[in-house]
N, C-alpha and C positions, 0 to 999 in steps of 0.2 A: 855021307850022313847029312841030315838036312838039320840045322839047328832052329830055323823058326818054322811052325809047323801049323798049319791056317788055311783052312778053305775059304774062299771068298766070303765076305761079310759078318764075317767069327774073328771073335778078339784072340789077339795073335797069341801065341805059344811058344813058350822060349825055352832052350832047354835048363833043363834047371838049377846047373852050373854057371851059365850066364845069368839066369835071370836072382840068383842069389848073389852073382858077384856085385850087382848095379846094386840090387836090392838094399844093397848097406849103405847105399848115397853120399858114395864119398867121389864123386865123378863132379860135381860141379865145384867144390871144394880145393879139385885136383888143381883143377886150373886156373884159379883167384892168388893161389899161395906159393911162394918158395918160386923154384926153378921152372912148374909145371905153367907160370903167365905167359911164359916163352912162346910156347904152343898159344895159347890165346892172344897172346899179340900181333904173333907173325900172322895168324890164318884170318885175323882182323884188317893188318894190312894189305896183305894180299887181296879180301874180296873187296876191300873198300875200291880197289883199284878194278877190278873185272866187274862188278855190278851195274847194271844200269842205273840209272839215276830214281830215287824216289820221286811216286810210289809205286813201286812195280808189285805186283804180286807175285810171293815169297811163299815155296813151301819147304821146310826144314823138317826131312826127314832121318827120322833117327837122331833127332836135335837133342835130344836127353833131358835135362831138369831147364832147358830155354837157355844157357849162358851166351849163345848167338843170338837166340831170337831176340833175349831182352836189348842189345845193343840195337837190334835191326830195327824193330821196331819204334825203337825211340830214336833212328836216324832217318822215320819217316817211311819205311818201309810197311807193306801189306803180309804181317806173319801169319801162318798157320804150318802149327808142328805137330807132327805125327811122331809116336815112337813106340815099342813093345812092352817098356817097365810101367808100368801101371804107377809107380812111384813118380818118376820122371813127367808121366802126363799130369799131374798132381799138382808138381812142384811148378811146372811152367803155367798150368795153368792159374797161377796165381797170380804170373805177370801182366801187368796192365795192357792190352791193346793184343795180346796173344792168346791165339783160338789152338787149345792145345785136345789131341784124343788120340787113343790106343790106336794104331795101324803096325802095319807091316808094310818095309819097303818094296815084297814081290808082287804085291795087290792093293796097288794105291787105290784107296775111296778117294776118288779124285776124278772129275770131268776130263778127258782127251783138250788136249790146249787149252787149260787153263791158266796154267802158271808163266809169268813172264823168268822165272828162275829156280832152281832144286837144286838146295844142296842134300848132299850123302855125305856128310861128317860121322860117320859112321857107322853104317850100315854093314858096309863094306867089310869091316875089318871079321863081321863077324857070321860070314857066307862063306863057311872053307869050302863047298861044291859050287863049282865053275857055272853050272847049270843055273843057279839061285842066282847069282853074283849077273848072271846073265838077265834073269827076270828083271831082277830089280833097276839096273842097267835099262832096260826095256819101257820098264814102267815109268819111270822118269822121263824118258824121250817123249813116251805119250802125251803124258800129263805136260808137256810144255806147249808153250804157241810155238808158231816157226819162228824160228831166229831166236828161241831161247836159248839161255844158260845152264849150263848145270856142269855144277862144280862136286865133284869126290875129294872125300881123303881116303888113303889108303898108310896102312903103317907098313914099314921097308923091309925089307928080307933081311937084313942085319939091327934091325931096331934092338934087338935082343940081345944081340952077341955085346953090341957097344955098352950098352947102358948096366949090363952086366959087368964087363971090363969096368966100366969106368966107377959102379959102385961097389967093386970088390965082391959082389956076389957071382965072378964067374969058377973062382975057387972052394964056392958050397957045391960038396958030391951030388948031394939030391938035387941042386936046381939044374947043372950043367947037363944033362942030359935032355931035357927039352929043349933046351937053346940049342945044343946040337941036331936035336931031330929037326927043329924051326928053318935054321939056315939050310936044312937037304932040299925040304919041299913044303916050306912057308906054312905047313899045318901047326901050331900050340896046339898042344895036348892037355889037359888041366887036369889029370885025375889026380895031381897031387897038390892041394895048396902051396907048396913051396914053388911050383911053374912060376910064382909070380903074376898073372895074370889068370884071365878064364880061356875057353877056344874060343880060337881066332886063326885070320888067316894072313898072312904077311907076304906082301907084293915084292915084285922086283919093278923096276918103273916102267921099264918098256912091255909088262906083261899087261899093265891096267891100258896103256895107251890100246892095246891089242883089242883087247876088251870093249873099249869105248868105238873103236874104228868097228867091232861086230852088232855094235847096237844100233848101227849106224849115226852114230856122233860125230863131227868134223873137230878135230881135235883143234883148242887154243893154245895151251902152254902148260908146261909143270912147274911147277914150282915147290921147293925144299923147303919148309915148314920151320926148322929151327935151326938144319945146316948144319955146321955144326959148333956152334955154340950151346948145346944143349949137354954136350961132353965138358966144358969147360967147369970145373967144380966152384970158379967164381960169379958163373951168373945168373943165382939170385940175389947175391950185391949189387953186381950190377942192374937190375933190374929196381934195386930200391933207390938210384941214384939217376933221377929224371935226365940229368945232361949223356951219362952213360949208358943209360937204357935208350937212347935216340939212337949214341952214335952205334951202337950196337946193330940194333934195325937198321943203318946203313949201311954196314959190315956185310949185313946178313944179304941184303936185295943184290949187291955186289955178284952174288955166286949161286944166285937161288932158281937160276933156269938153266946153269951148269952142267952138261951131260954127263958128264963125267965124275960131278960132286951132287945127283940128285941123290943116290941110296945113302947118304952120309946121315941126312935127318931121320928122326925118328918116325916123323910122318912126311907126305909127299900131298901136296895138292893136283890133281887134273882138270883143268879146265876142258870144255867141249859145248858145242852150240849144235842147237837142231838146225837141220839145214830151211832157208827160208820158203825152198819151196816143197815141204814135206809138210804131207796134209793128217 
């Protein structure tokens, strides 16, 4: 089943469980507060460190209400974000210096080498047919120059199981049953709001590597998003305490290309570059 659904130059189509779940705009919110900065911190330091330097031109797809674009931008970077919620291009388009419009990650409006960088901060998660997850993959490759960037998240094949564990919601009847099906074959199910979530699709890490080596991507590195500090039930204290919250990120970068501790995060970053002589 294909969740976004979009002939070339038509405003994309979401299904309607997704596009109700964004709809309530509590996505940018998610990761300003609480435990949820974790993830905006780390996928912060991470690209700070694989980015080329400003001003490269930046296209953030599936960027959602800009909470990237806006840091990018204002670190000198060349934004334009595309995304599906009609809410989302709304809301970034209010930020100063970002060119935000309705797209679809499998049919970038976008010139062939244009982009010095693409990110898919989440696109990704919400392509459960291998097929789509492939286009979009594709389309990205295009739209870069040679020798560009382009960086995925992907959310992990246990994302679910942990975060459930560790907020005691893996002992509600009705939600454990999608967290079981999630961990068989990384499809969320959403027909019942208690899933917790809308559909989605959940990686293992060496599947997305797979992925990226069929779009022809030269793979950079993975990297573990929040590791696992994201299980620790103290850190959003930690995260209100500047000296704490440093040495934490140091904690984290520690173990964050760990083969053996990348499915621990709840999300995963892929780095991969177009090769420089691919036209």
């Amino acid at each position: 089943m294909t969740n976004l659904d979009q002939e070339p130059g038509s405003a994309p189509a979401l299904a309607p469980e997704i596009l109700g779940y964004y709809a309530q705009g509590q996505e940018d919110g998610r990761l300003r507060a609480g435990a949820g900065r974790l993830e905006l911190l780390r996928t912060q330091d991470v690209l700070r460190r694989l980015l080329p330097p400003a001003p490269a031109r930046l296209l953030d797809v599936g960027g959602g209400s800009g909470i990237h674009a806006e840091w990018l931008t204002a670190a000198g970077y060349q934004v334009e974000l595309v995304d599906p919620v009609p809410l989302h291009v709304e809301q970034a388009g209010r930020l100063a210096g970002v060119r935000a419009r309705l797209g679809d990650a499998r049919a970038l409006d976008a010139a062939d080498d244009s982009f010095d960088v693409v990110l898919l901060l989440g696109p990704l998660y919400h392509l459960t047919d291998p097929a789509d997850r492939a286009r979009a993959l594709a389309e990205a490759r295009r739209v870069l120059s040679a020798g560009g960037l382009l960086v995925a998240a992907t959310i992990n094949r246990f994302a679910g199981l942990h975060d459930t564990l560790n907020q005691g919601r893996w002992f509600d009847p009705e939600r454990r049953p999608y967290i079981e099906a999630v961990t068989r074959d990384g499809r969320l199910r959403s027909e019942n709001p208690r899933s917790g979530f809308t559909t989605a699709y959940f990686h293992q890490p060496a599947e997305i590597v797979r992925e990226f080596t069929a779009a022809g991507l030269t793979l950079l590195g993975q990297y573990g998003v929040e590791g696992a500090g994201w299980l620790m039930g103290a850190v959003g204290d930690w995260l209100d305490d500047p000296t704490r919250r440093e040495s934490l990120l140091d904690a984290l970068r520690l173990a964050e290309s760990d083969p053996a501790l990348l499915g621990v995060s709840g999300h995963l970053l892929t780095a991969g570059r177009k090769s420089e002589a691919a036209r």
